[in-house]
Phi, psi and omega in degrees: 000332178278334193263002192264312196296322175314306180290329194275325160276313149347292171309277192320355177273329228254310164306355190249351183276325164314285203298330182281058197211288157314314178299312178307314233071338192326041048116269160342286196267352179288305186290337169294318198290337189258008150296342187270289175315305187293337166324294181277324200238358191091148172275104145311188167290312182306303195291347151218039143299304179290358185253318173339307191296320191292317189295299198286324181279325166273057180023040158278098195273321159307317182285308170330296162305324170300302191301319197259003165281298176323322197283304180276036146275281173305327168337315198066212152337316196296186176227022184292345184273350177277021176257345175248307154027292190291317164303312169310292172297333167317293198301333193266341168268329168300342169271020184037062139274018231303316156296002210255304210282324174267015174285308194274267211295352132314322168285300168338279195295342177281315188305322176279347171283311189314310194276342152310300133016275204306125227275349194199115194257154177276164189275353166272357178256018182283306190301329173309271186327322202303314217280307183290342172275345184261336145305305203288359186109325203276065237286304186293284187338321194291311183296334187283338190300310175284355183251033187274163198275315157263135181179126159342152171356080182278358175275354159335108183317311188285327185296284181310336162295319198262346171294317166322301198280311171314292199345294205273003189245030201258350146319326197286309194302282198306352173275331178327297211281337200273034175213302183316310163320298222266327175250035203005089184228109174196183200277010186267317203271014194259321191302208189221116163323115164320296172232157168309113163262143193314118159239101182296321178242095188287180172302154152236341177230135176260149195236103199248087121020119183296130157329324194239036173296333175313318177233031182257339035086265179289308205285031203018029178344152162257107181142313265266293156345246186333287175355284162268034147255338167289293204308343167268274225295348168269015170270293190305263170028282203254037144075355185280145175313155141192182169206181190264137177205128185293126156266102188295325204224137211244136168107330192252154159312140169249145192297085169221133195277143163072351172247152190283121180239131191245100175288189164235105162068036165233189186218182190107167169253080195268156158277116203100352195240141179233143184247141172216145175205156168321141157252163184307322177297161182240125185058050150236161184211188205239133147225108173223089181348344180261312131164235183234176194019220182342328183268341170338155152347284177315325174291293169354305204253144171290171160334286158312268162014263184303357189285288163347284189318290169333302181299333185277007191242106152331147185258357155298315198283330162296325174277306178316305179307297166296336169280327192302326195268351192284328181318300203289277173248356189262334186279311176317333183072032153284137216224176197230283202282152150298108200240133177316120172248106174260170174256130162278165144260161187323110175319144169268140181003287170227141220195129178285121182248135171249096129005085166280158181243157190321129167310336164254024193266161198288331175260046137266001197253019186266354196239152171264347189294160154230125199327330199268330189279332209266353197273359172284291177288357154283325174290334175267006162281314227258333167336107164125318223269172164256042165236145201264182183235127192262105148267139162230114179294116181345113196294341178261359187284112190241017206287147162341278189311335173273323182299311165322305182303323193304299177302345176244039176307338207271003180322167177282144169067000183255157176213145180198138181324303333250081179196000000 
């Protein structure tokens, strides 16, 4: 018994140094480690679930899918396959496969009501389902999963975290699942219709959601619950139809003919579409016919244009408006993200500052720089002068290469964030 708990925490030590492996891109060494790992133990489910993720983040989306059809091929019996289901169906819709993907989440839901059956669950596999349940969205379903009364080793660390982590928002939830209910978005509305049914008063606006509002949501997003709680109460307000739909895929647009769409965190100039996203402040967000940052509207007008806009804003009221936010956030030191609280040392006199942005992110392909070229060429600008050059690393960034920079913070004249 001792040598099974030993090898059984070993492992789970050993899969968590993979996936920050992955996280990093480290790309290189993932694959050797899972080479290793297959030596010993076989190619599993795990084993091309990690090779998927790796496949899918160098955007190899045809390999992704293969791999993670595979990862759940092995699965077997276990329910380790509903941790890739939501990564799948995601994928098949960025490779515009859109039957293929509600072809598989058909499949899905009928495989999750069938182990939902099942009269007593183990607590990891509570966990699974939570996890597939919580892409789809589905806000009440997410709660029964974790409050089921029976279940193997209910005392289970993860089990009890994520039971924790629910607690203080299950006011949210139930109002959440009373609206889901109430515009039918519950798991039946998810399948592919037996037959086309009749609607006499069709929608006029769909209403599309981030795949991970549940957890976006659990993380105290700040705002993000009262948003869309404006924008369905102004709907209801003026009485107009709509209706609710998870949004798998972030960045693209969704095609849908004759209705008004309020999307997530995408971009373009569709006619009917309105975009919405977290904007850098935390608990504001963008609604823009264009989409966000670079793509915004707002990139659209010239000069002259904003020039306008601008000239109808009192310049007390425009100043007052800018001291309220530095009060709100550069003075509280409110962060959009959860920030590392390290003690820095002291900024030097003078200084160049730079920001990074996730190294892999969708507004890095708005820019000709590549971040590394550009903090190399401030620093040989900056060569000789008594101004240091300040980076600050993404908070979410877990990539190698920022790591890397990190260890070599000791460069002449750098200074660097990791916060």
């Amino acid at each position: 018994m001792l040598n099974f708990g030993r090898n059984f925490f070993a492992k789970h030590r050993r899969c968590r140094h993979l996936y920050a492996l992955i996280q990093a891109r480290d790309f290189e060494r993932a694959h050797a480690w899972l080479q290793r790992r297959a030596a010993e133990v076989g190619q599993d489910a795990d084993y091309y679930k990690c090779l998927a993720k790796i496949a899918a983040l160098q955007g190899d989306h045809a390999e992704a899918i293969e791999l993670y059809e595979q990862s759940v091929a092995a699965s077997g019996s276990g329910t380790q396959r509903f941790l890739v289901y939501g990564d799948l169906i995601r994928l098949l819709y960025l490779a515009e496969r859109g039957a293929d993907a509600q072809q598989l989440l058909d499949r899905a839901l009928e495989d999750l009501e069938r182990v939902l059956r099942r009269r007593i669950l183990p607590a990891h596999s509570l966990l699974h389902l939570s996890k597939f349940v919580q892409c789809l969205g589905l806000a009440g379903l997410y709660v029964e999963v974790l409050s089921a009364k029976w279940c193997w080793n209910p005392w289970q660390a993860k089990l009890r975290a994520a039971r924790h982590t629910l607690a203080p928002h299950r006011v949210t939830f139930a109002k959440l699942s009373a609206l889901q209910a109430q515009h039918g978005y519950h798991l039946d509305a998810l399948k592919s219709p037996a037959a086309p049914a009749a609607q006499p008063d069709p929608v006029k606006v769909v209403v599309f959601w981030p795949m991970d509002y549940l957890s976006l949501v659990l993380r105290d997003f700040d705002g993000v619950s009262a948003y869309f709680e404006t924008i369905i109460g102004y709907l209801q307000a003026k009485q107009i139809r709509f209706s609710l739909r998870n949004q798998y895929v972030l960045n693209r647009c969704p095609q849908l003919d004759g209705v008004k769409v309020l999307s997530w965190h995408t971009c373009g100039s569709v006619a009917g579409m309105r975009h919405l996203k977290e904007s850098p402040f935390a608990g504001f967000f963008y609604f823009d016919r264009a989409g966000y940052s670079g793509w915004a509207a707002l990139a659209t007008l010239s000069e002259a244009q904003i020039e306008r806009v601008i000239e109808v804003i009192p310049g007390l009221e425009a100043e007052a408006y800018f001291q309220a936010l530095v009060t709100r956030f550069i003075t509280a030191r409110k962060s959009k993200y959860t920030q590392t609280q390290v003690s820095c040392v002291p900024l030097p006199p003078r200084y160049v500052f730079i920001p990074m942005q996730l190294l892999d992110d969708h507004v890095a392909q708005l820019t000709d720089w590549d971040i590394f070229d550009l903090i190399r060429t401030v620093l040989q600008l900056l060569e000789g002068t008594d101004v240091s050059l300040v980076v600050k690393r993404h908070p979410k960034c877990m990539h190698w290469r920022g790591g890397a920079l990190f260890i070599c913070r000791q460069s002449h004249g750098l200074r660097f964030l990791n916060a």
